[in-house]
Chimera marker file (.cmm) of the C-alpha trace (Angstrom):
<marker_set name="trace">
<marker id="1" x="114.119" y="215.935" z="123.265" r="1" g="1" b="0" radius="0.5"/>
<marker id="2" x="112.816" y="212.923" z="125.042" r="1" g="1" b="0" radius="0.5"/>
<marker id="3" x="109.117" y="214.140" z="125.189" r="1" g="1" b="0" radius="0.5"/>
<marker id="4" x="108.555" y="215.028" z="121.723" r="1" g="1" b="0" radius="0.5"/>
<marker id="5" x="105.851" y="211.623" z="121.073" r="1" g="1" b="0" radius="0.5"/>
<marker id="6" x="104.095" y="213.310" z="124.018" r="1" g="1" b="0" radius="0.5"/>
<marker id="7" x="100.669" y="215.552" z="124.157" r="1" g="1" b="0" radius="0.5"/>
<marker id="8" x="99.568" y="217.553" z="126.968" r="1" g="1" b="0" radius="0.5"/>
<marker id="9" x="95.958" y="218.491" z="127.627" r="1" g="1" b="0" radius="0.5"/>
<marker id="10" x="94.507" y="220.342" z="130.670" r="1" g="1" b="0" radius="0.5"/>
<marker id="11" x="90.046" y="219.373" z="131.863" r="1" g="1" b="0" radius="0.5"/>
<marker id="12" x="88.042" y="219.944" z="134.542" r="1" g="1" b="0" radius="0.5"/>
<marker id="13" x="88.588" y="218.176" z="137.629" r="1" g="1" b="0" radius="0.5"/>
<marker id="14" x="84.998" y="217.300" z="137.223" r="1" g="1" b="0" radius="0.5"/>
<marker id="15" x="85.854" y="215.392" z="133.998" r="1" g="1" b="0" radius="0.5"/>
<marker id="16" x="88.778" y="212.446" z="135.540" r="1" g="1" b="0" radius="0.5"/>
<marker id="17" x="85.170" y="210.057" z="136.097" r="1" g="1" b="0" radius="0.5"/>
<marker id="18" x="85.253" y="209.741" z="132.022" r="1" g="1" b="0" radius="0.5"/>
<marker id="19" x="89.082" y="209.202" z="131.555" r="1" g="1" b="0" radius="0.5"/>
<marker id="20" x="90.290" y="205.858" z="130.782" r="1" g="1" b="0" radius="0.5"/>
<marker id="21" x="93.204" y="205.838" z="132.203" r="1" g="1" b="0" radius="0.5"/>
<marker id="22" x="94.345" y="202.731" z="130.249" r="1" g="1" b="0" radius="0.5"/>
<marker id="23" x="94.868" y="205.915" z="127.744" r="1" g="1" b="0" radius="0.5"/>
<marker id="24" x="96.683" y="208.167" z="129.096" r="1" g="1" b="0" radius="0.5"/>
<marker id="25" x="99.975" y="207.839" z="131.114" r="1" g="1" b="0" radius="0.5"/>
<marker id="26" x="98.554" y="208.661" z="134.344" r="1" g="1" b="0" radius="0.5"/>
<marker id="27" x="97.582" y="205.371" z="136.466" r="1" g="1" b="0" radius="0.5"/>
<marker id="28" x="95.196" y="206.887" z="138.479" r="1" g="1" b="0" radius="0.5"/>
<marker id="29" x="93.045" y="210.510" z="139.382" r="1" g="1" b="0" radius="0.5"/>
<marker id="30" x="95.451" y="210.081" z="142.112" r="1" g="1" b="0" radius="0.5"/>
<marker id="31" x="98.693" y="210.763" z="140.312" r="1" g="1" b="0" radius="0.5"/>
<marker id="32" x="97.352" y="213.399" z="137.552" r="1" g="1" b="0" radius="0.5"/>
<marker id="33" x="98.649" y="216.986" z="138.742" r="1" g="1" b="0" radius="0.5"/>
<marker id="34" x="95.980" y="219.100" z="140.003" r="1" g="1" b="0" radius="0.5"/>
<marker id="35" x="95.824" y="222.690" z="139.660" r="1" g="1" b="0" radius="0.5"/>
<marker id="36" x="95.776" y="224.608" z="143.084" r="1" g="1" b="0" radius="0.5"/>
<marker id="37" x="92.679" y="225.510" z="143.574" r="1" g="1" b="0" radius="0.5"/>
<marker id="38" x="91.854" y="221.648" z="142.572" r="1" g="1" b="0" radius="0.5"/>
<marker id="39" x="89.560" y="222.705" z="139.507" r="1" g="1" b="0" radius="0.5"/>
<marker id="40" x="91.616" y="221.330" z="136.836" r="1" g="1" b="0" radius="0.5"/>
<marker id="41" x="94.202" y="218.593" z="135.780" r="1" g="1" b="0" radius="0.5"/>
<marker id="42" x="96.868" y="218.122" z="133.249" r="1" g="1" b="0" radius="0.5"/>
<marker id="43" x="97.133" y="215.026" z="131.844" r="1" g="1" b="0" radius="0.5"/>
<marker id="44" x="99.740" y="212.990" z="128.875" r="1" g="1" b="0" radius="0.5"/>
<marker id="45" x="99.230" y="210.798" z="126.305" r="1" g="1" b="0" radius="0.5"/>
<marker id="46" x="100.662" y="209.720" z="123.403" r="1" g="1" b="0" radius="0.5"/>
<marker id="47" x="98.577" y="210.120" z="120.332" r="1" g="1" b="0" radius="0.5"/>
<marker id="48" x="98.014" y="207.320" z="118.233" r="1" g="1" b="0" radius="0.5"/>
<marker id="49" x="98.366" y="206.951" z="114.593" r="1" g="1" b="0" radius="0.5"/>
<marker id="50" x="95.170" y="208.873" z="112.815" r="1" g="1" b="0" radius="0.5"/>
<marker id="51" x="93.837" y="210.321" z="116.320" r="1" g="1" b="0" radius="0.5"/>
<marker id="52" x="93.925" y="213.884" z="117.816" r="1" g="1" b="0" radius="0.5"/>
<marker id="53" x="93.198" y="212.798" z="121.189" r="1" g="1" b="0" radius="0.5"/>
<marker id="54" x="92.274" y="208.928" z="122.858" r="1" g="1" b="0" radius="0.5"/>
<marker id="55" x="88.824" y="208.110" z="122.726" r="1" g="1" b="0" radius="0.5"/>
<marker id="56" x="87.499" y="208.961" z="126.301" r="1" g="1" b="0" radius="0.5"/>
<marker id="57" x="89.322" y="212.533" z="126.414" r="1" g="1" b="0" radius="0.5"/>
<marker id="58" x="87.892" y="212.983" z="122.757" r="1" g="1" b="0" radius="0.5"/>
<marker id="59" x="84.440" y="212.870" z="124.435" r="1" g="1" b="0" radius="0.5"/>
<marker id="60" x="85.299" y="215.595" z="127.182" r="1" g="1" b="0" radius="0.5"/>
<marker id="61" x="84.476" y="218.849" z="126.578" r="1" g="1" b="0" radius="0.5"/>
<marker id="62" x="86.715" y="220.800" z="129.041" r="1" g="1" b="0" radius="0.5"/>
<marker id="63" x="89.847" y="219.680" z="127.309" r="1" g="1" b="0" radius="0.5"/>
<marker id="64" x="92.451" y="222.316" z="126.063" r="1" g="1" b="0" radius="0.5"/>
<marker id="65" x="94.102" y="222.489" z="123.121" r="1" g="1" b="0" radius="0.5"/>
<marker id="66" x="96.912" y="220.098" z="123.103" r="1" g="1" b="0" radius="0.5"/>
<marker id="67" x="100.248" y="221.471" z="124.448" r="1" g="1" b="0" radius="0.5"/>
<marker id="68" x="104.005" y="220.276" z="124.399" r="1" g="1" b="0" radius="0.5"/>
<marker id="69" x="106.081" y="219.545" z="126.851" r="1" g="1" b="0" radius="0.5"/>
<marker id="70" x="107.383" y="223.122" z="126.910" r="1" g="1" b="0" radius="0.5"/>
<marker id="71" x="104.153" y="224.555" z="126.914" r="1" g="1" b="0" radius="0.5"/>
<marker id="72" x="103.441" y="222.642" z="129.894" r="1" g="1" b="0" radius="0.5"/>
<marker id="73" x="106.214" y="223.129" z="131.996" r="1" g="1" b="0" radius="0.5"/>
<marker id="74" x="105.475" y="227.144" z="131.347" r="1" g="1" b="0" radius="0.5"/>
<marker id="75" x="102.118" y="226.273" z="132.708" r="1" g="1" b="0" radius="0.5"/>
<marker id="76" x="103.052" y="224.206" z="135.675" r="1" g="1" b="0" radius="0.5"/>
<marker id="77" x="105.157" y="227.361" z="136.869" r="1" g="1" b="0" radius="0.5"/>
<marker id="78" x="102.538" y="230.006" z="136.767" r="1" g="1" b="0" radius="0.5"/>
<marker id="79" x="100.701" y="230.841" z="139.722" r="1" g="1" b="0" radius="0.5"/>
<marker id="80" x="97.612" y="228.434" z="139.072" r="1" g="1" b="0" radius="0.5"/>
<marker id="81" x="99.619" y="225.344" z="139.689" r="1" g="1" b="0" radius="0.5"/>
<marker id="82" x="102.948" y="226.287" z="141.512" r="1" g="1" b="0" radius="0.5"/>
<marker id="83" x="102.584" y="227.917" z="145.073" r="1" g="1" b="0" radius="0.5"/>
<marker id="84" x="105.640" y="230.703" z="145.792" r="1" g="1" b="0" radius="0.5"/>
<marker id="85" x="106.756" y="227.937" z="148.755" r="1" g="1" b="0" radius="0.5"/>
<marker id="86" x="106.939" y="224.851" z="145.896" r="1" g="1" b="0" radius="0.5"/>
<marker id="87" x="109.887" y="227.237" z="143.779" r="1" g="1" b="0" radius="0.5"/>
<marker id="88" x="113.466" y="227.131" z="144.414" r="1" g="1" b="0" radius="0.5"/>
<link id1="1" id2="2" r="1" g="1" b="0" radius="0.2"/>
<link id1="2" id2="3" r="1" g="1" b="0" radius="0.2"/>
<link id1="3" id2="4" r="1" g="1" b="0" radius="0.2"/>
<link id1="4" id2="5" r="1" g="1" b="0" radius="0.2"/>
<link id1="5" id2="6" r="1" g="1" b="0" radius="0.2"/>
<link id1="6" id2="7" r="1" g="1" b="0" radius="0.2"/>
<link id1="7" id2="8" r="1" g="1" b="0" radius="0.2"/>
<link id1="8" id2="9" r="1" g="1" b="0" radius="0.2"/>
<link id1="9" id2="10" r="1" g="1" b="0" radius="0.2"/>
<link id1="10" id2="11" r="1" g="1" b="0" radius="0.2"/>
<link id1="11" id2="12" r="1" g="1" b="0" radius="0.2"/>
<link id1="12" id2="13" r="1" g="1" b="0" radius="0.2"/>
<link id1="13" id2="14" r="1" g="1" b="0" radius="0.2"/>
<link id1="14" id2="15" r="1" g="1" b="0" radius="0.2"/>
<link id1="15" id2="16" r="1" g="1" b="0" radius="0.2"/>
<link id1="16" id2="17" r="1" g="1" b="0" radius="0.2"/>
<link id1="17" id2="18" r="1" g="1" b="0" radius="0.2"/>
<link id1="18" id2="19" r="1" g="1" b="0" radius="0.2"/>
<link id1="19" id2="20" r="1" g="1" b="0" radius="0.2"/>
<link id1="20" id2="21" r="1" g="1" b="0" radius="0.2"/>
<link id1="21" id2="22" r="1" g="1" b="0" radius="0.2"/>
<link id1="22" id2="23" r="1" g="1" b="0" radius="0.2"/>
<link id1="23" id2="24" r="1" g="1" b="0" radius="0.2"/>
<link id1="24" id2="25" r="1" g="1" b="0" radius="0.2"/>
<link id1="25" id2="26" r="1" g="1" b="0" radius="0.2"/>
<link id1="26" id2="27" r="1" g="1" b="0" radius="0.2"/>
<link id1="27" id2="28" r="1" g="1" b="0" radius="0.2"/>
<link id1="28" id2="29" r="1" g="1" b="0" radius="0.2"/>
<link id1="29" id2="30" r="1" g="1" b="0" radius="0.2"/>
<link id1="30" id2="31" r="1" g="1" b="0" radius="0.2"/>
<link id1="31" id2="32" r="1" g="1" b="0" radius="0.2"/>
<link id1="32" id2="33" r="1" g="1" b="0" radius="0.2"/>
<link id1="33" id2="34" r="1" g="1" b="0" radius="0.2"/>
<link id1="34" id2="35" r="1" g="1" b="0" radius="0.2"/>
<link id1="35" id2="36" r="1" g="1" b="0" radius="0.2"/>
<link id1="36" id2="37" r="1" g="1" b="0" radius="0.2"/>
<link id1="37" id2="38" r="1" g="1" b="0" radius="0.2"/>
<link id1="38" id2="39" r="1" g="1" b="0" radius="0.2"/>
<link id1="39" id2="40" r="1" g="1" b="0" radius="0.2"/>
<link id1="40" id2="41" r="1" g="1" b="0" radius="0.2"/>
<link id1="41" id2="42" r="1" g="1" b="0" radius="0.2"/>
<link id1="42" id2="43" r="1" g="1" b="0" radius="0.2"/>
<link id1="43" id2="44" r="1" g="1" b="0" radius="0.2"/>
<link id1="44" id2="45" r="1" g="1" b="0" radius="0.2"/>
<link id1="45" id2="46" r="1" g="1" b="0" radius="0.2"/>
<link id1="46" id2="47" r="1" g="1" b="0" radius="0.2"/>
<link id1="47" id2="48" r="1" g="1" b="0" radius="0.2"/>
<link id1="48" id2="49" r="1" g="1" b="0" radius="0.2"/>
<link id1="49" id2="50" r="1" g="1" b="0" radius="0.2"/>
<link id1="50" id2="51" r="1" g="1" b="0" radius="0.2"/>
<link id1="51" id2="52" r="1" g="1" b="0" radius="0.2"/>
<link id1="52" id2="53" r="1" g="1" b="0" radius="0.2"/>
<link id1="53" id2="54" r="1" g="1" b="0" radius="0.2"/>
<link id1="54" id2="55" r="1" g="1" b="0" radius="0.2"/>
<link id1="55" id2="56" r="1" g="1" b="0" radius="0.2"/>
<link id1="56" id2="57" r="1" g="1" b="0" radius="0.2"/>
<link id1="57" id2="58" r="1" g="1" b="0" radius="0.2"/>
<link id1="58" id2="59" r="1" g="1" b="0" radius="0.2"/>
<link id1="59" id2="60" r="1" g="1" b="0" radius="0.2"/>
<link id1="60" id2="61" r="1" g="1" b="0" radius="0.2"/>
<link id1="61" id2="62" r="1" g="1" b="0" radius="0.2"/>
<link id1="62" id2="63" r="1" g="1" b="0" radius="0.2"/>
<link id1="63" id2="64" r="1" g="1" b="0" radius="0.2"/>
<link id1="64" id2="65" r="1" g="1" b="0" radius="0.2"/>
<link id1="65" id2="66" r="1" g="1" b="0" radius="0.2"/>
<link id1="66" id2="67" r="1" g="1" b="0" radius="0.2"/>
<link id1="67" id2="68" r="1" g="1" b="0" radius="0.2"/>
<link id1="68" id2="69" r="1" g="1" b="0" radius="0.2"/>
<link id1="69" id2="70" r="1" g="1" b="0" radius="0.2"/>
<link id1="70" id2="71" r="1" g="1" b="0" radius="0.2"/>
<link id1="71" id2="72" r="1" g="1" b="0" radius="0.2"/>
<link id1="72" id2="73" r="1" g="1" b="0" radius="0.2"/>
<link id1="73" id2="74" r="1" g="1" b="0" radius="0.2"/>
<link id1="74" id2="75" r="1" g="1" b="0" radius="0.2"/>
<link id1="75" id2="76" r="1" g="1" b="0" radius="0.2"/>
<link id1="76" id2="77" r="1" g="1" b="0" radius="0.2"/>
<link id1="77" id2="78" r="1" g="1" b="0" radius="0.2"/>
<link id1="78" id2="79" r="1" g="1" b="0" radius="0.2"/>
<link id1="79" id2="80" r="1" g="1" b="0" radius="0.2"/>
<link id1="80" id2="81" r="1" g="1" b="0" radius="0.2"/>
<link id1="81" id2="82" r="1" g="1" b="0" radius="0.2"/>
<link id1="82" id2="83" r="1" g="1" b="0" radius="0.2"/>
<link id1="83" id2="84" r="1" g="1" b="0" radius="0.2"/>
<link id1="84" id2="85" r="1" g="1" b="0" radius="0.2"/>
<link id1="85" id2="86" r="1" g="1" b="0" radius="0.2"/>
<link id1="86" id2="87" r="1" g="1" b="0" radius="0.2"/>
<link id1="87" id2="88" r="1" g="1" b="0" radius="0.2"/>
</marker_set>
C-alpha cells in the first residue's frame, strides 16, 4: 500500500499553536481534518529514522497513539468525524 511510511496521530484542537507544521504533512491548521464537534484533529507524518513522533508533536500531550492508515480511515467514518449527510 502507498501509505505504509505514514503515521497517524489524533490532539486537541487546543494543541495545532505547538505544531510545526514544517513536520507534519499538513501545511496549515487550516487543512488538518477536524473532528465535528471541532475538539480534535488528525494529523500525518512520516517518522524519521530513530524517532516515535517529530519533535513539536513529541511535546504535546493530547496526542494518541499512533495509527495507520487503516486505522484512520475506520476513524474518519465513525460518527465523531463523518456527519450521516457527508456518506454515500
Amino acid at each position: 500500500m502507498k501509505y505504509n511510511n505514514r503515521n497517524y496521530i489524533i490532539i486537541d484542537a487546543s494543541d495545532l499553536g505547538d505544531v510545526n507544521f514544517d513536520e507534519v504533512m499538513e501545511t496549515s491548521a487550516d487543512t488538518a481534518r477536524t473532528s465535528l464537534d471541532g475538539t480534535r484533529v488528525v494529523l500525518k507524518f512520516i517518522s524519521q529514522q530513530g524517532q516515535e513522533y517529530p519533535p513539536s508533536i513529541q511535546q504535546i500531550n493530547s496526542k494518541s497513539a499512533r495509527m495507520t492508515w487503516e486505522e484512520t480511515i475506520e476513524l474518519m467514518n465513525s460518527a465523531e468525524w463523518t456527519s450521516d449527510e457527508d456518506l454515500i
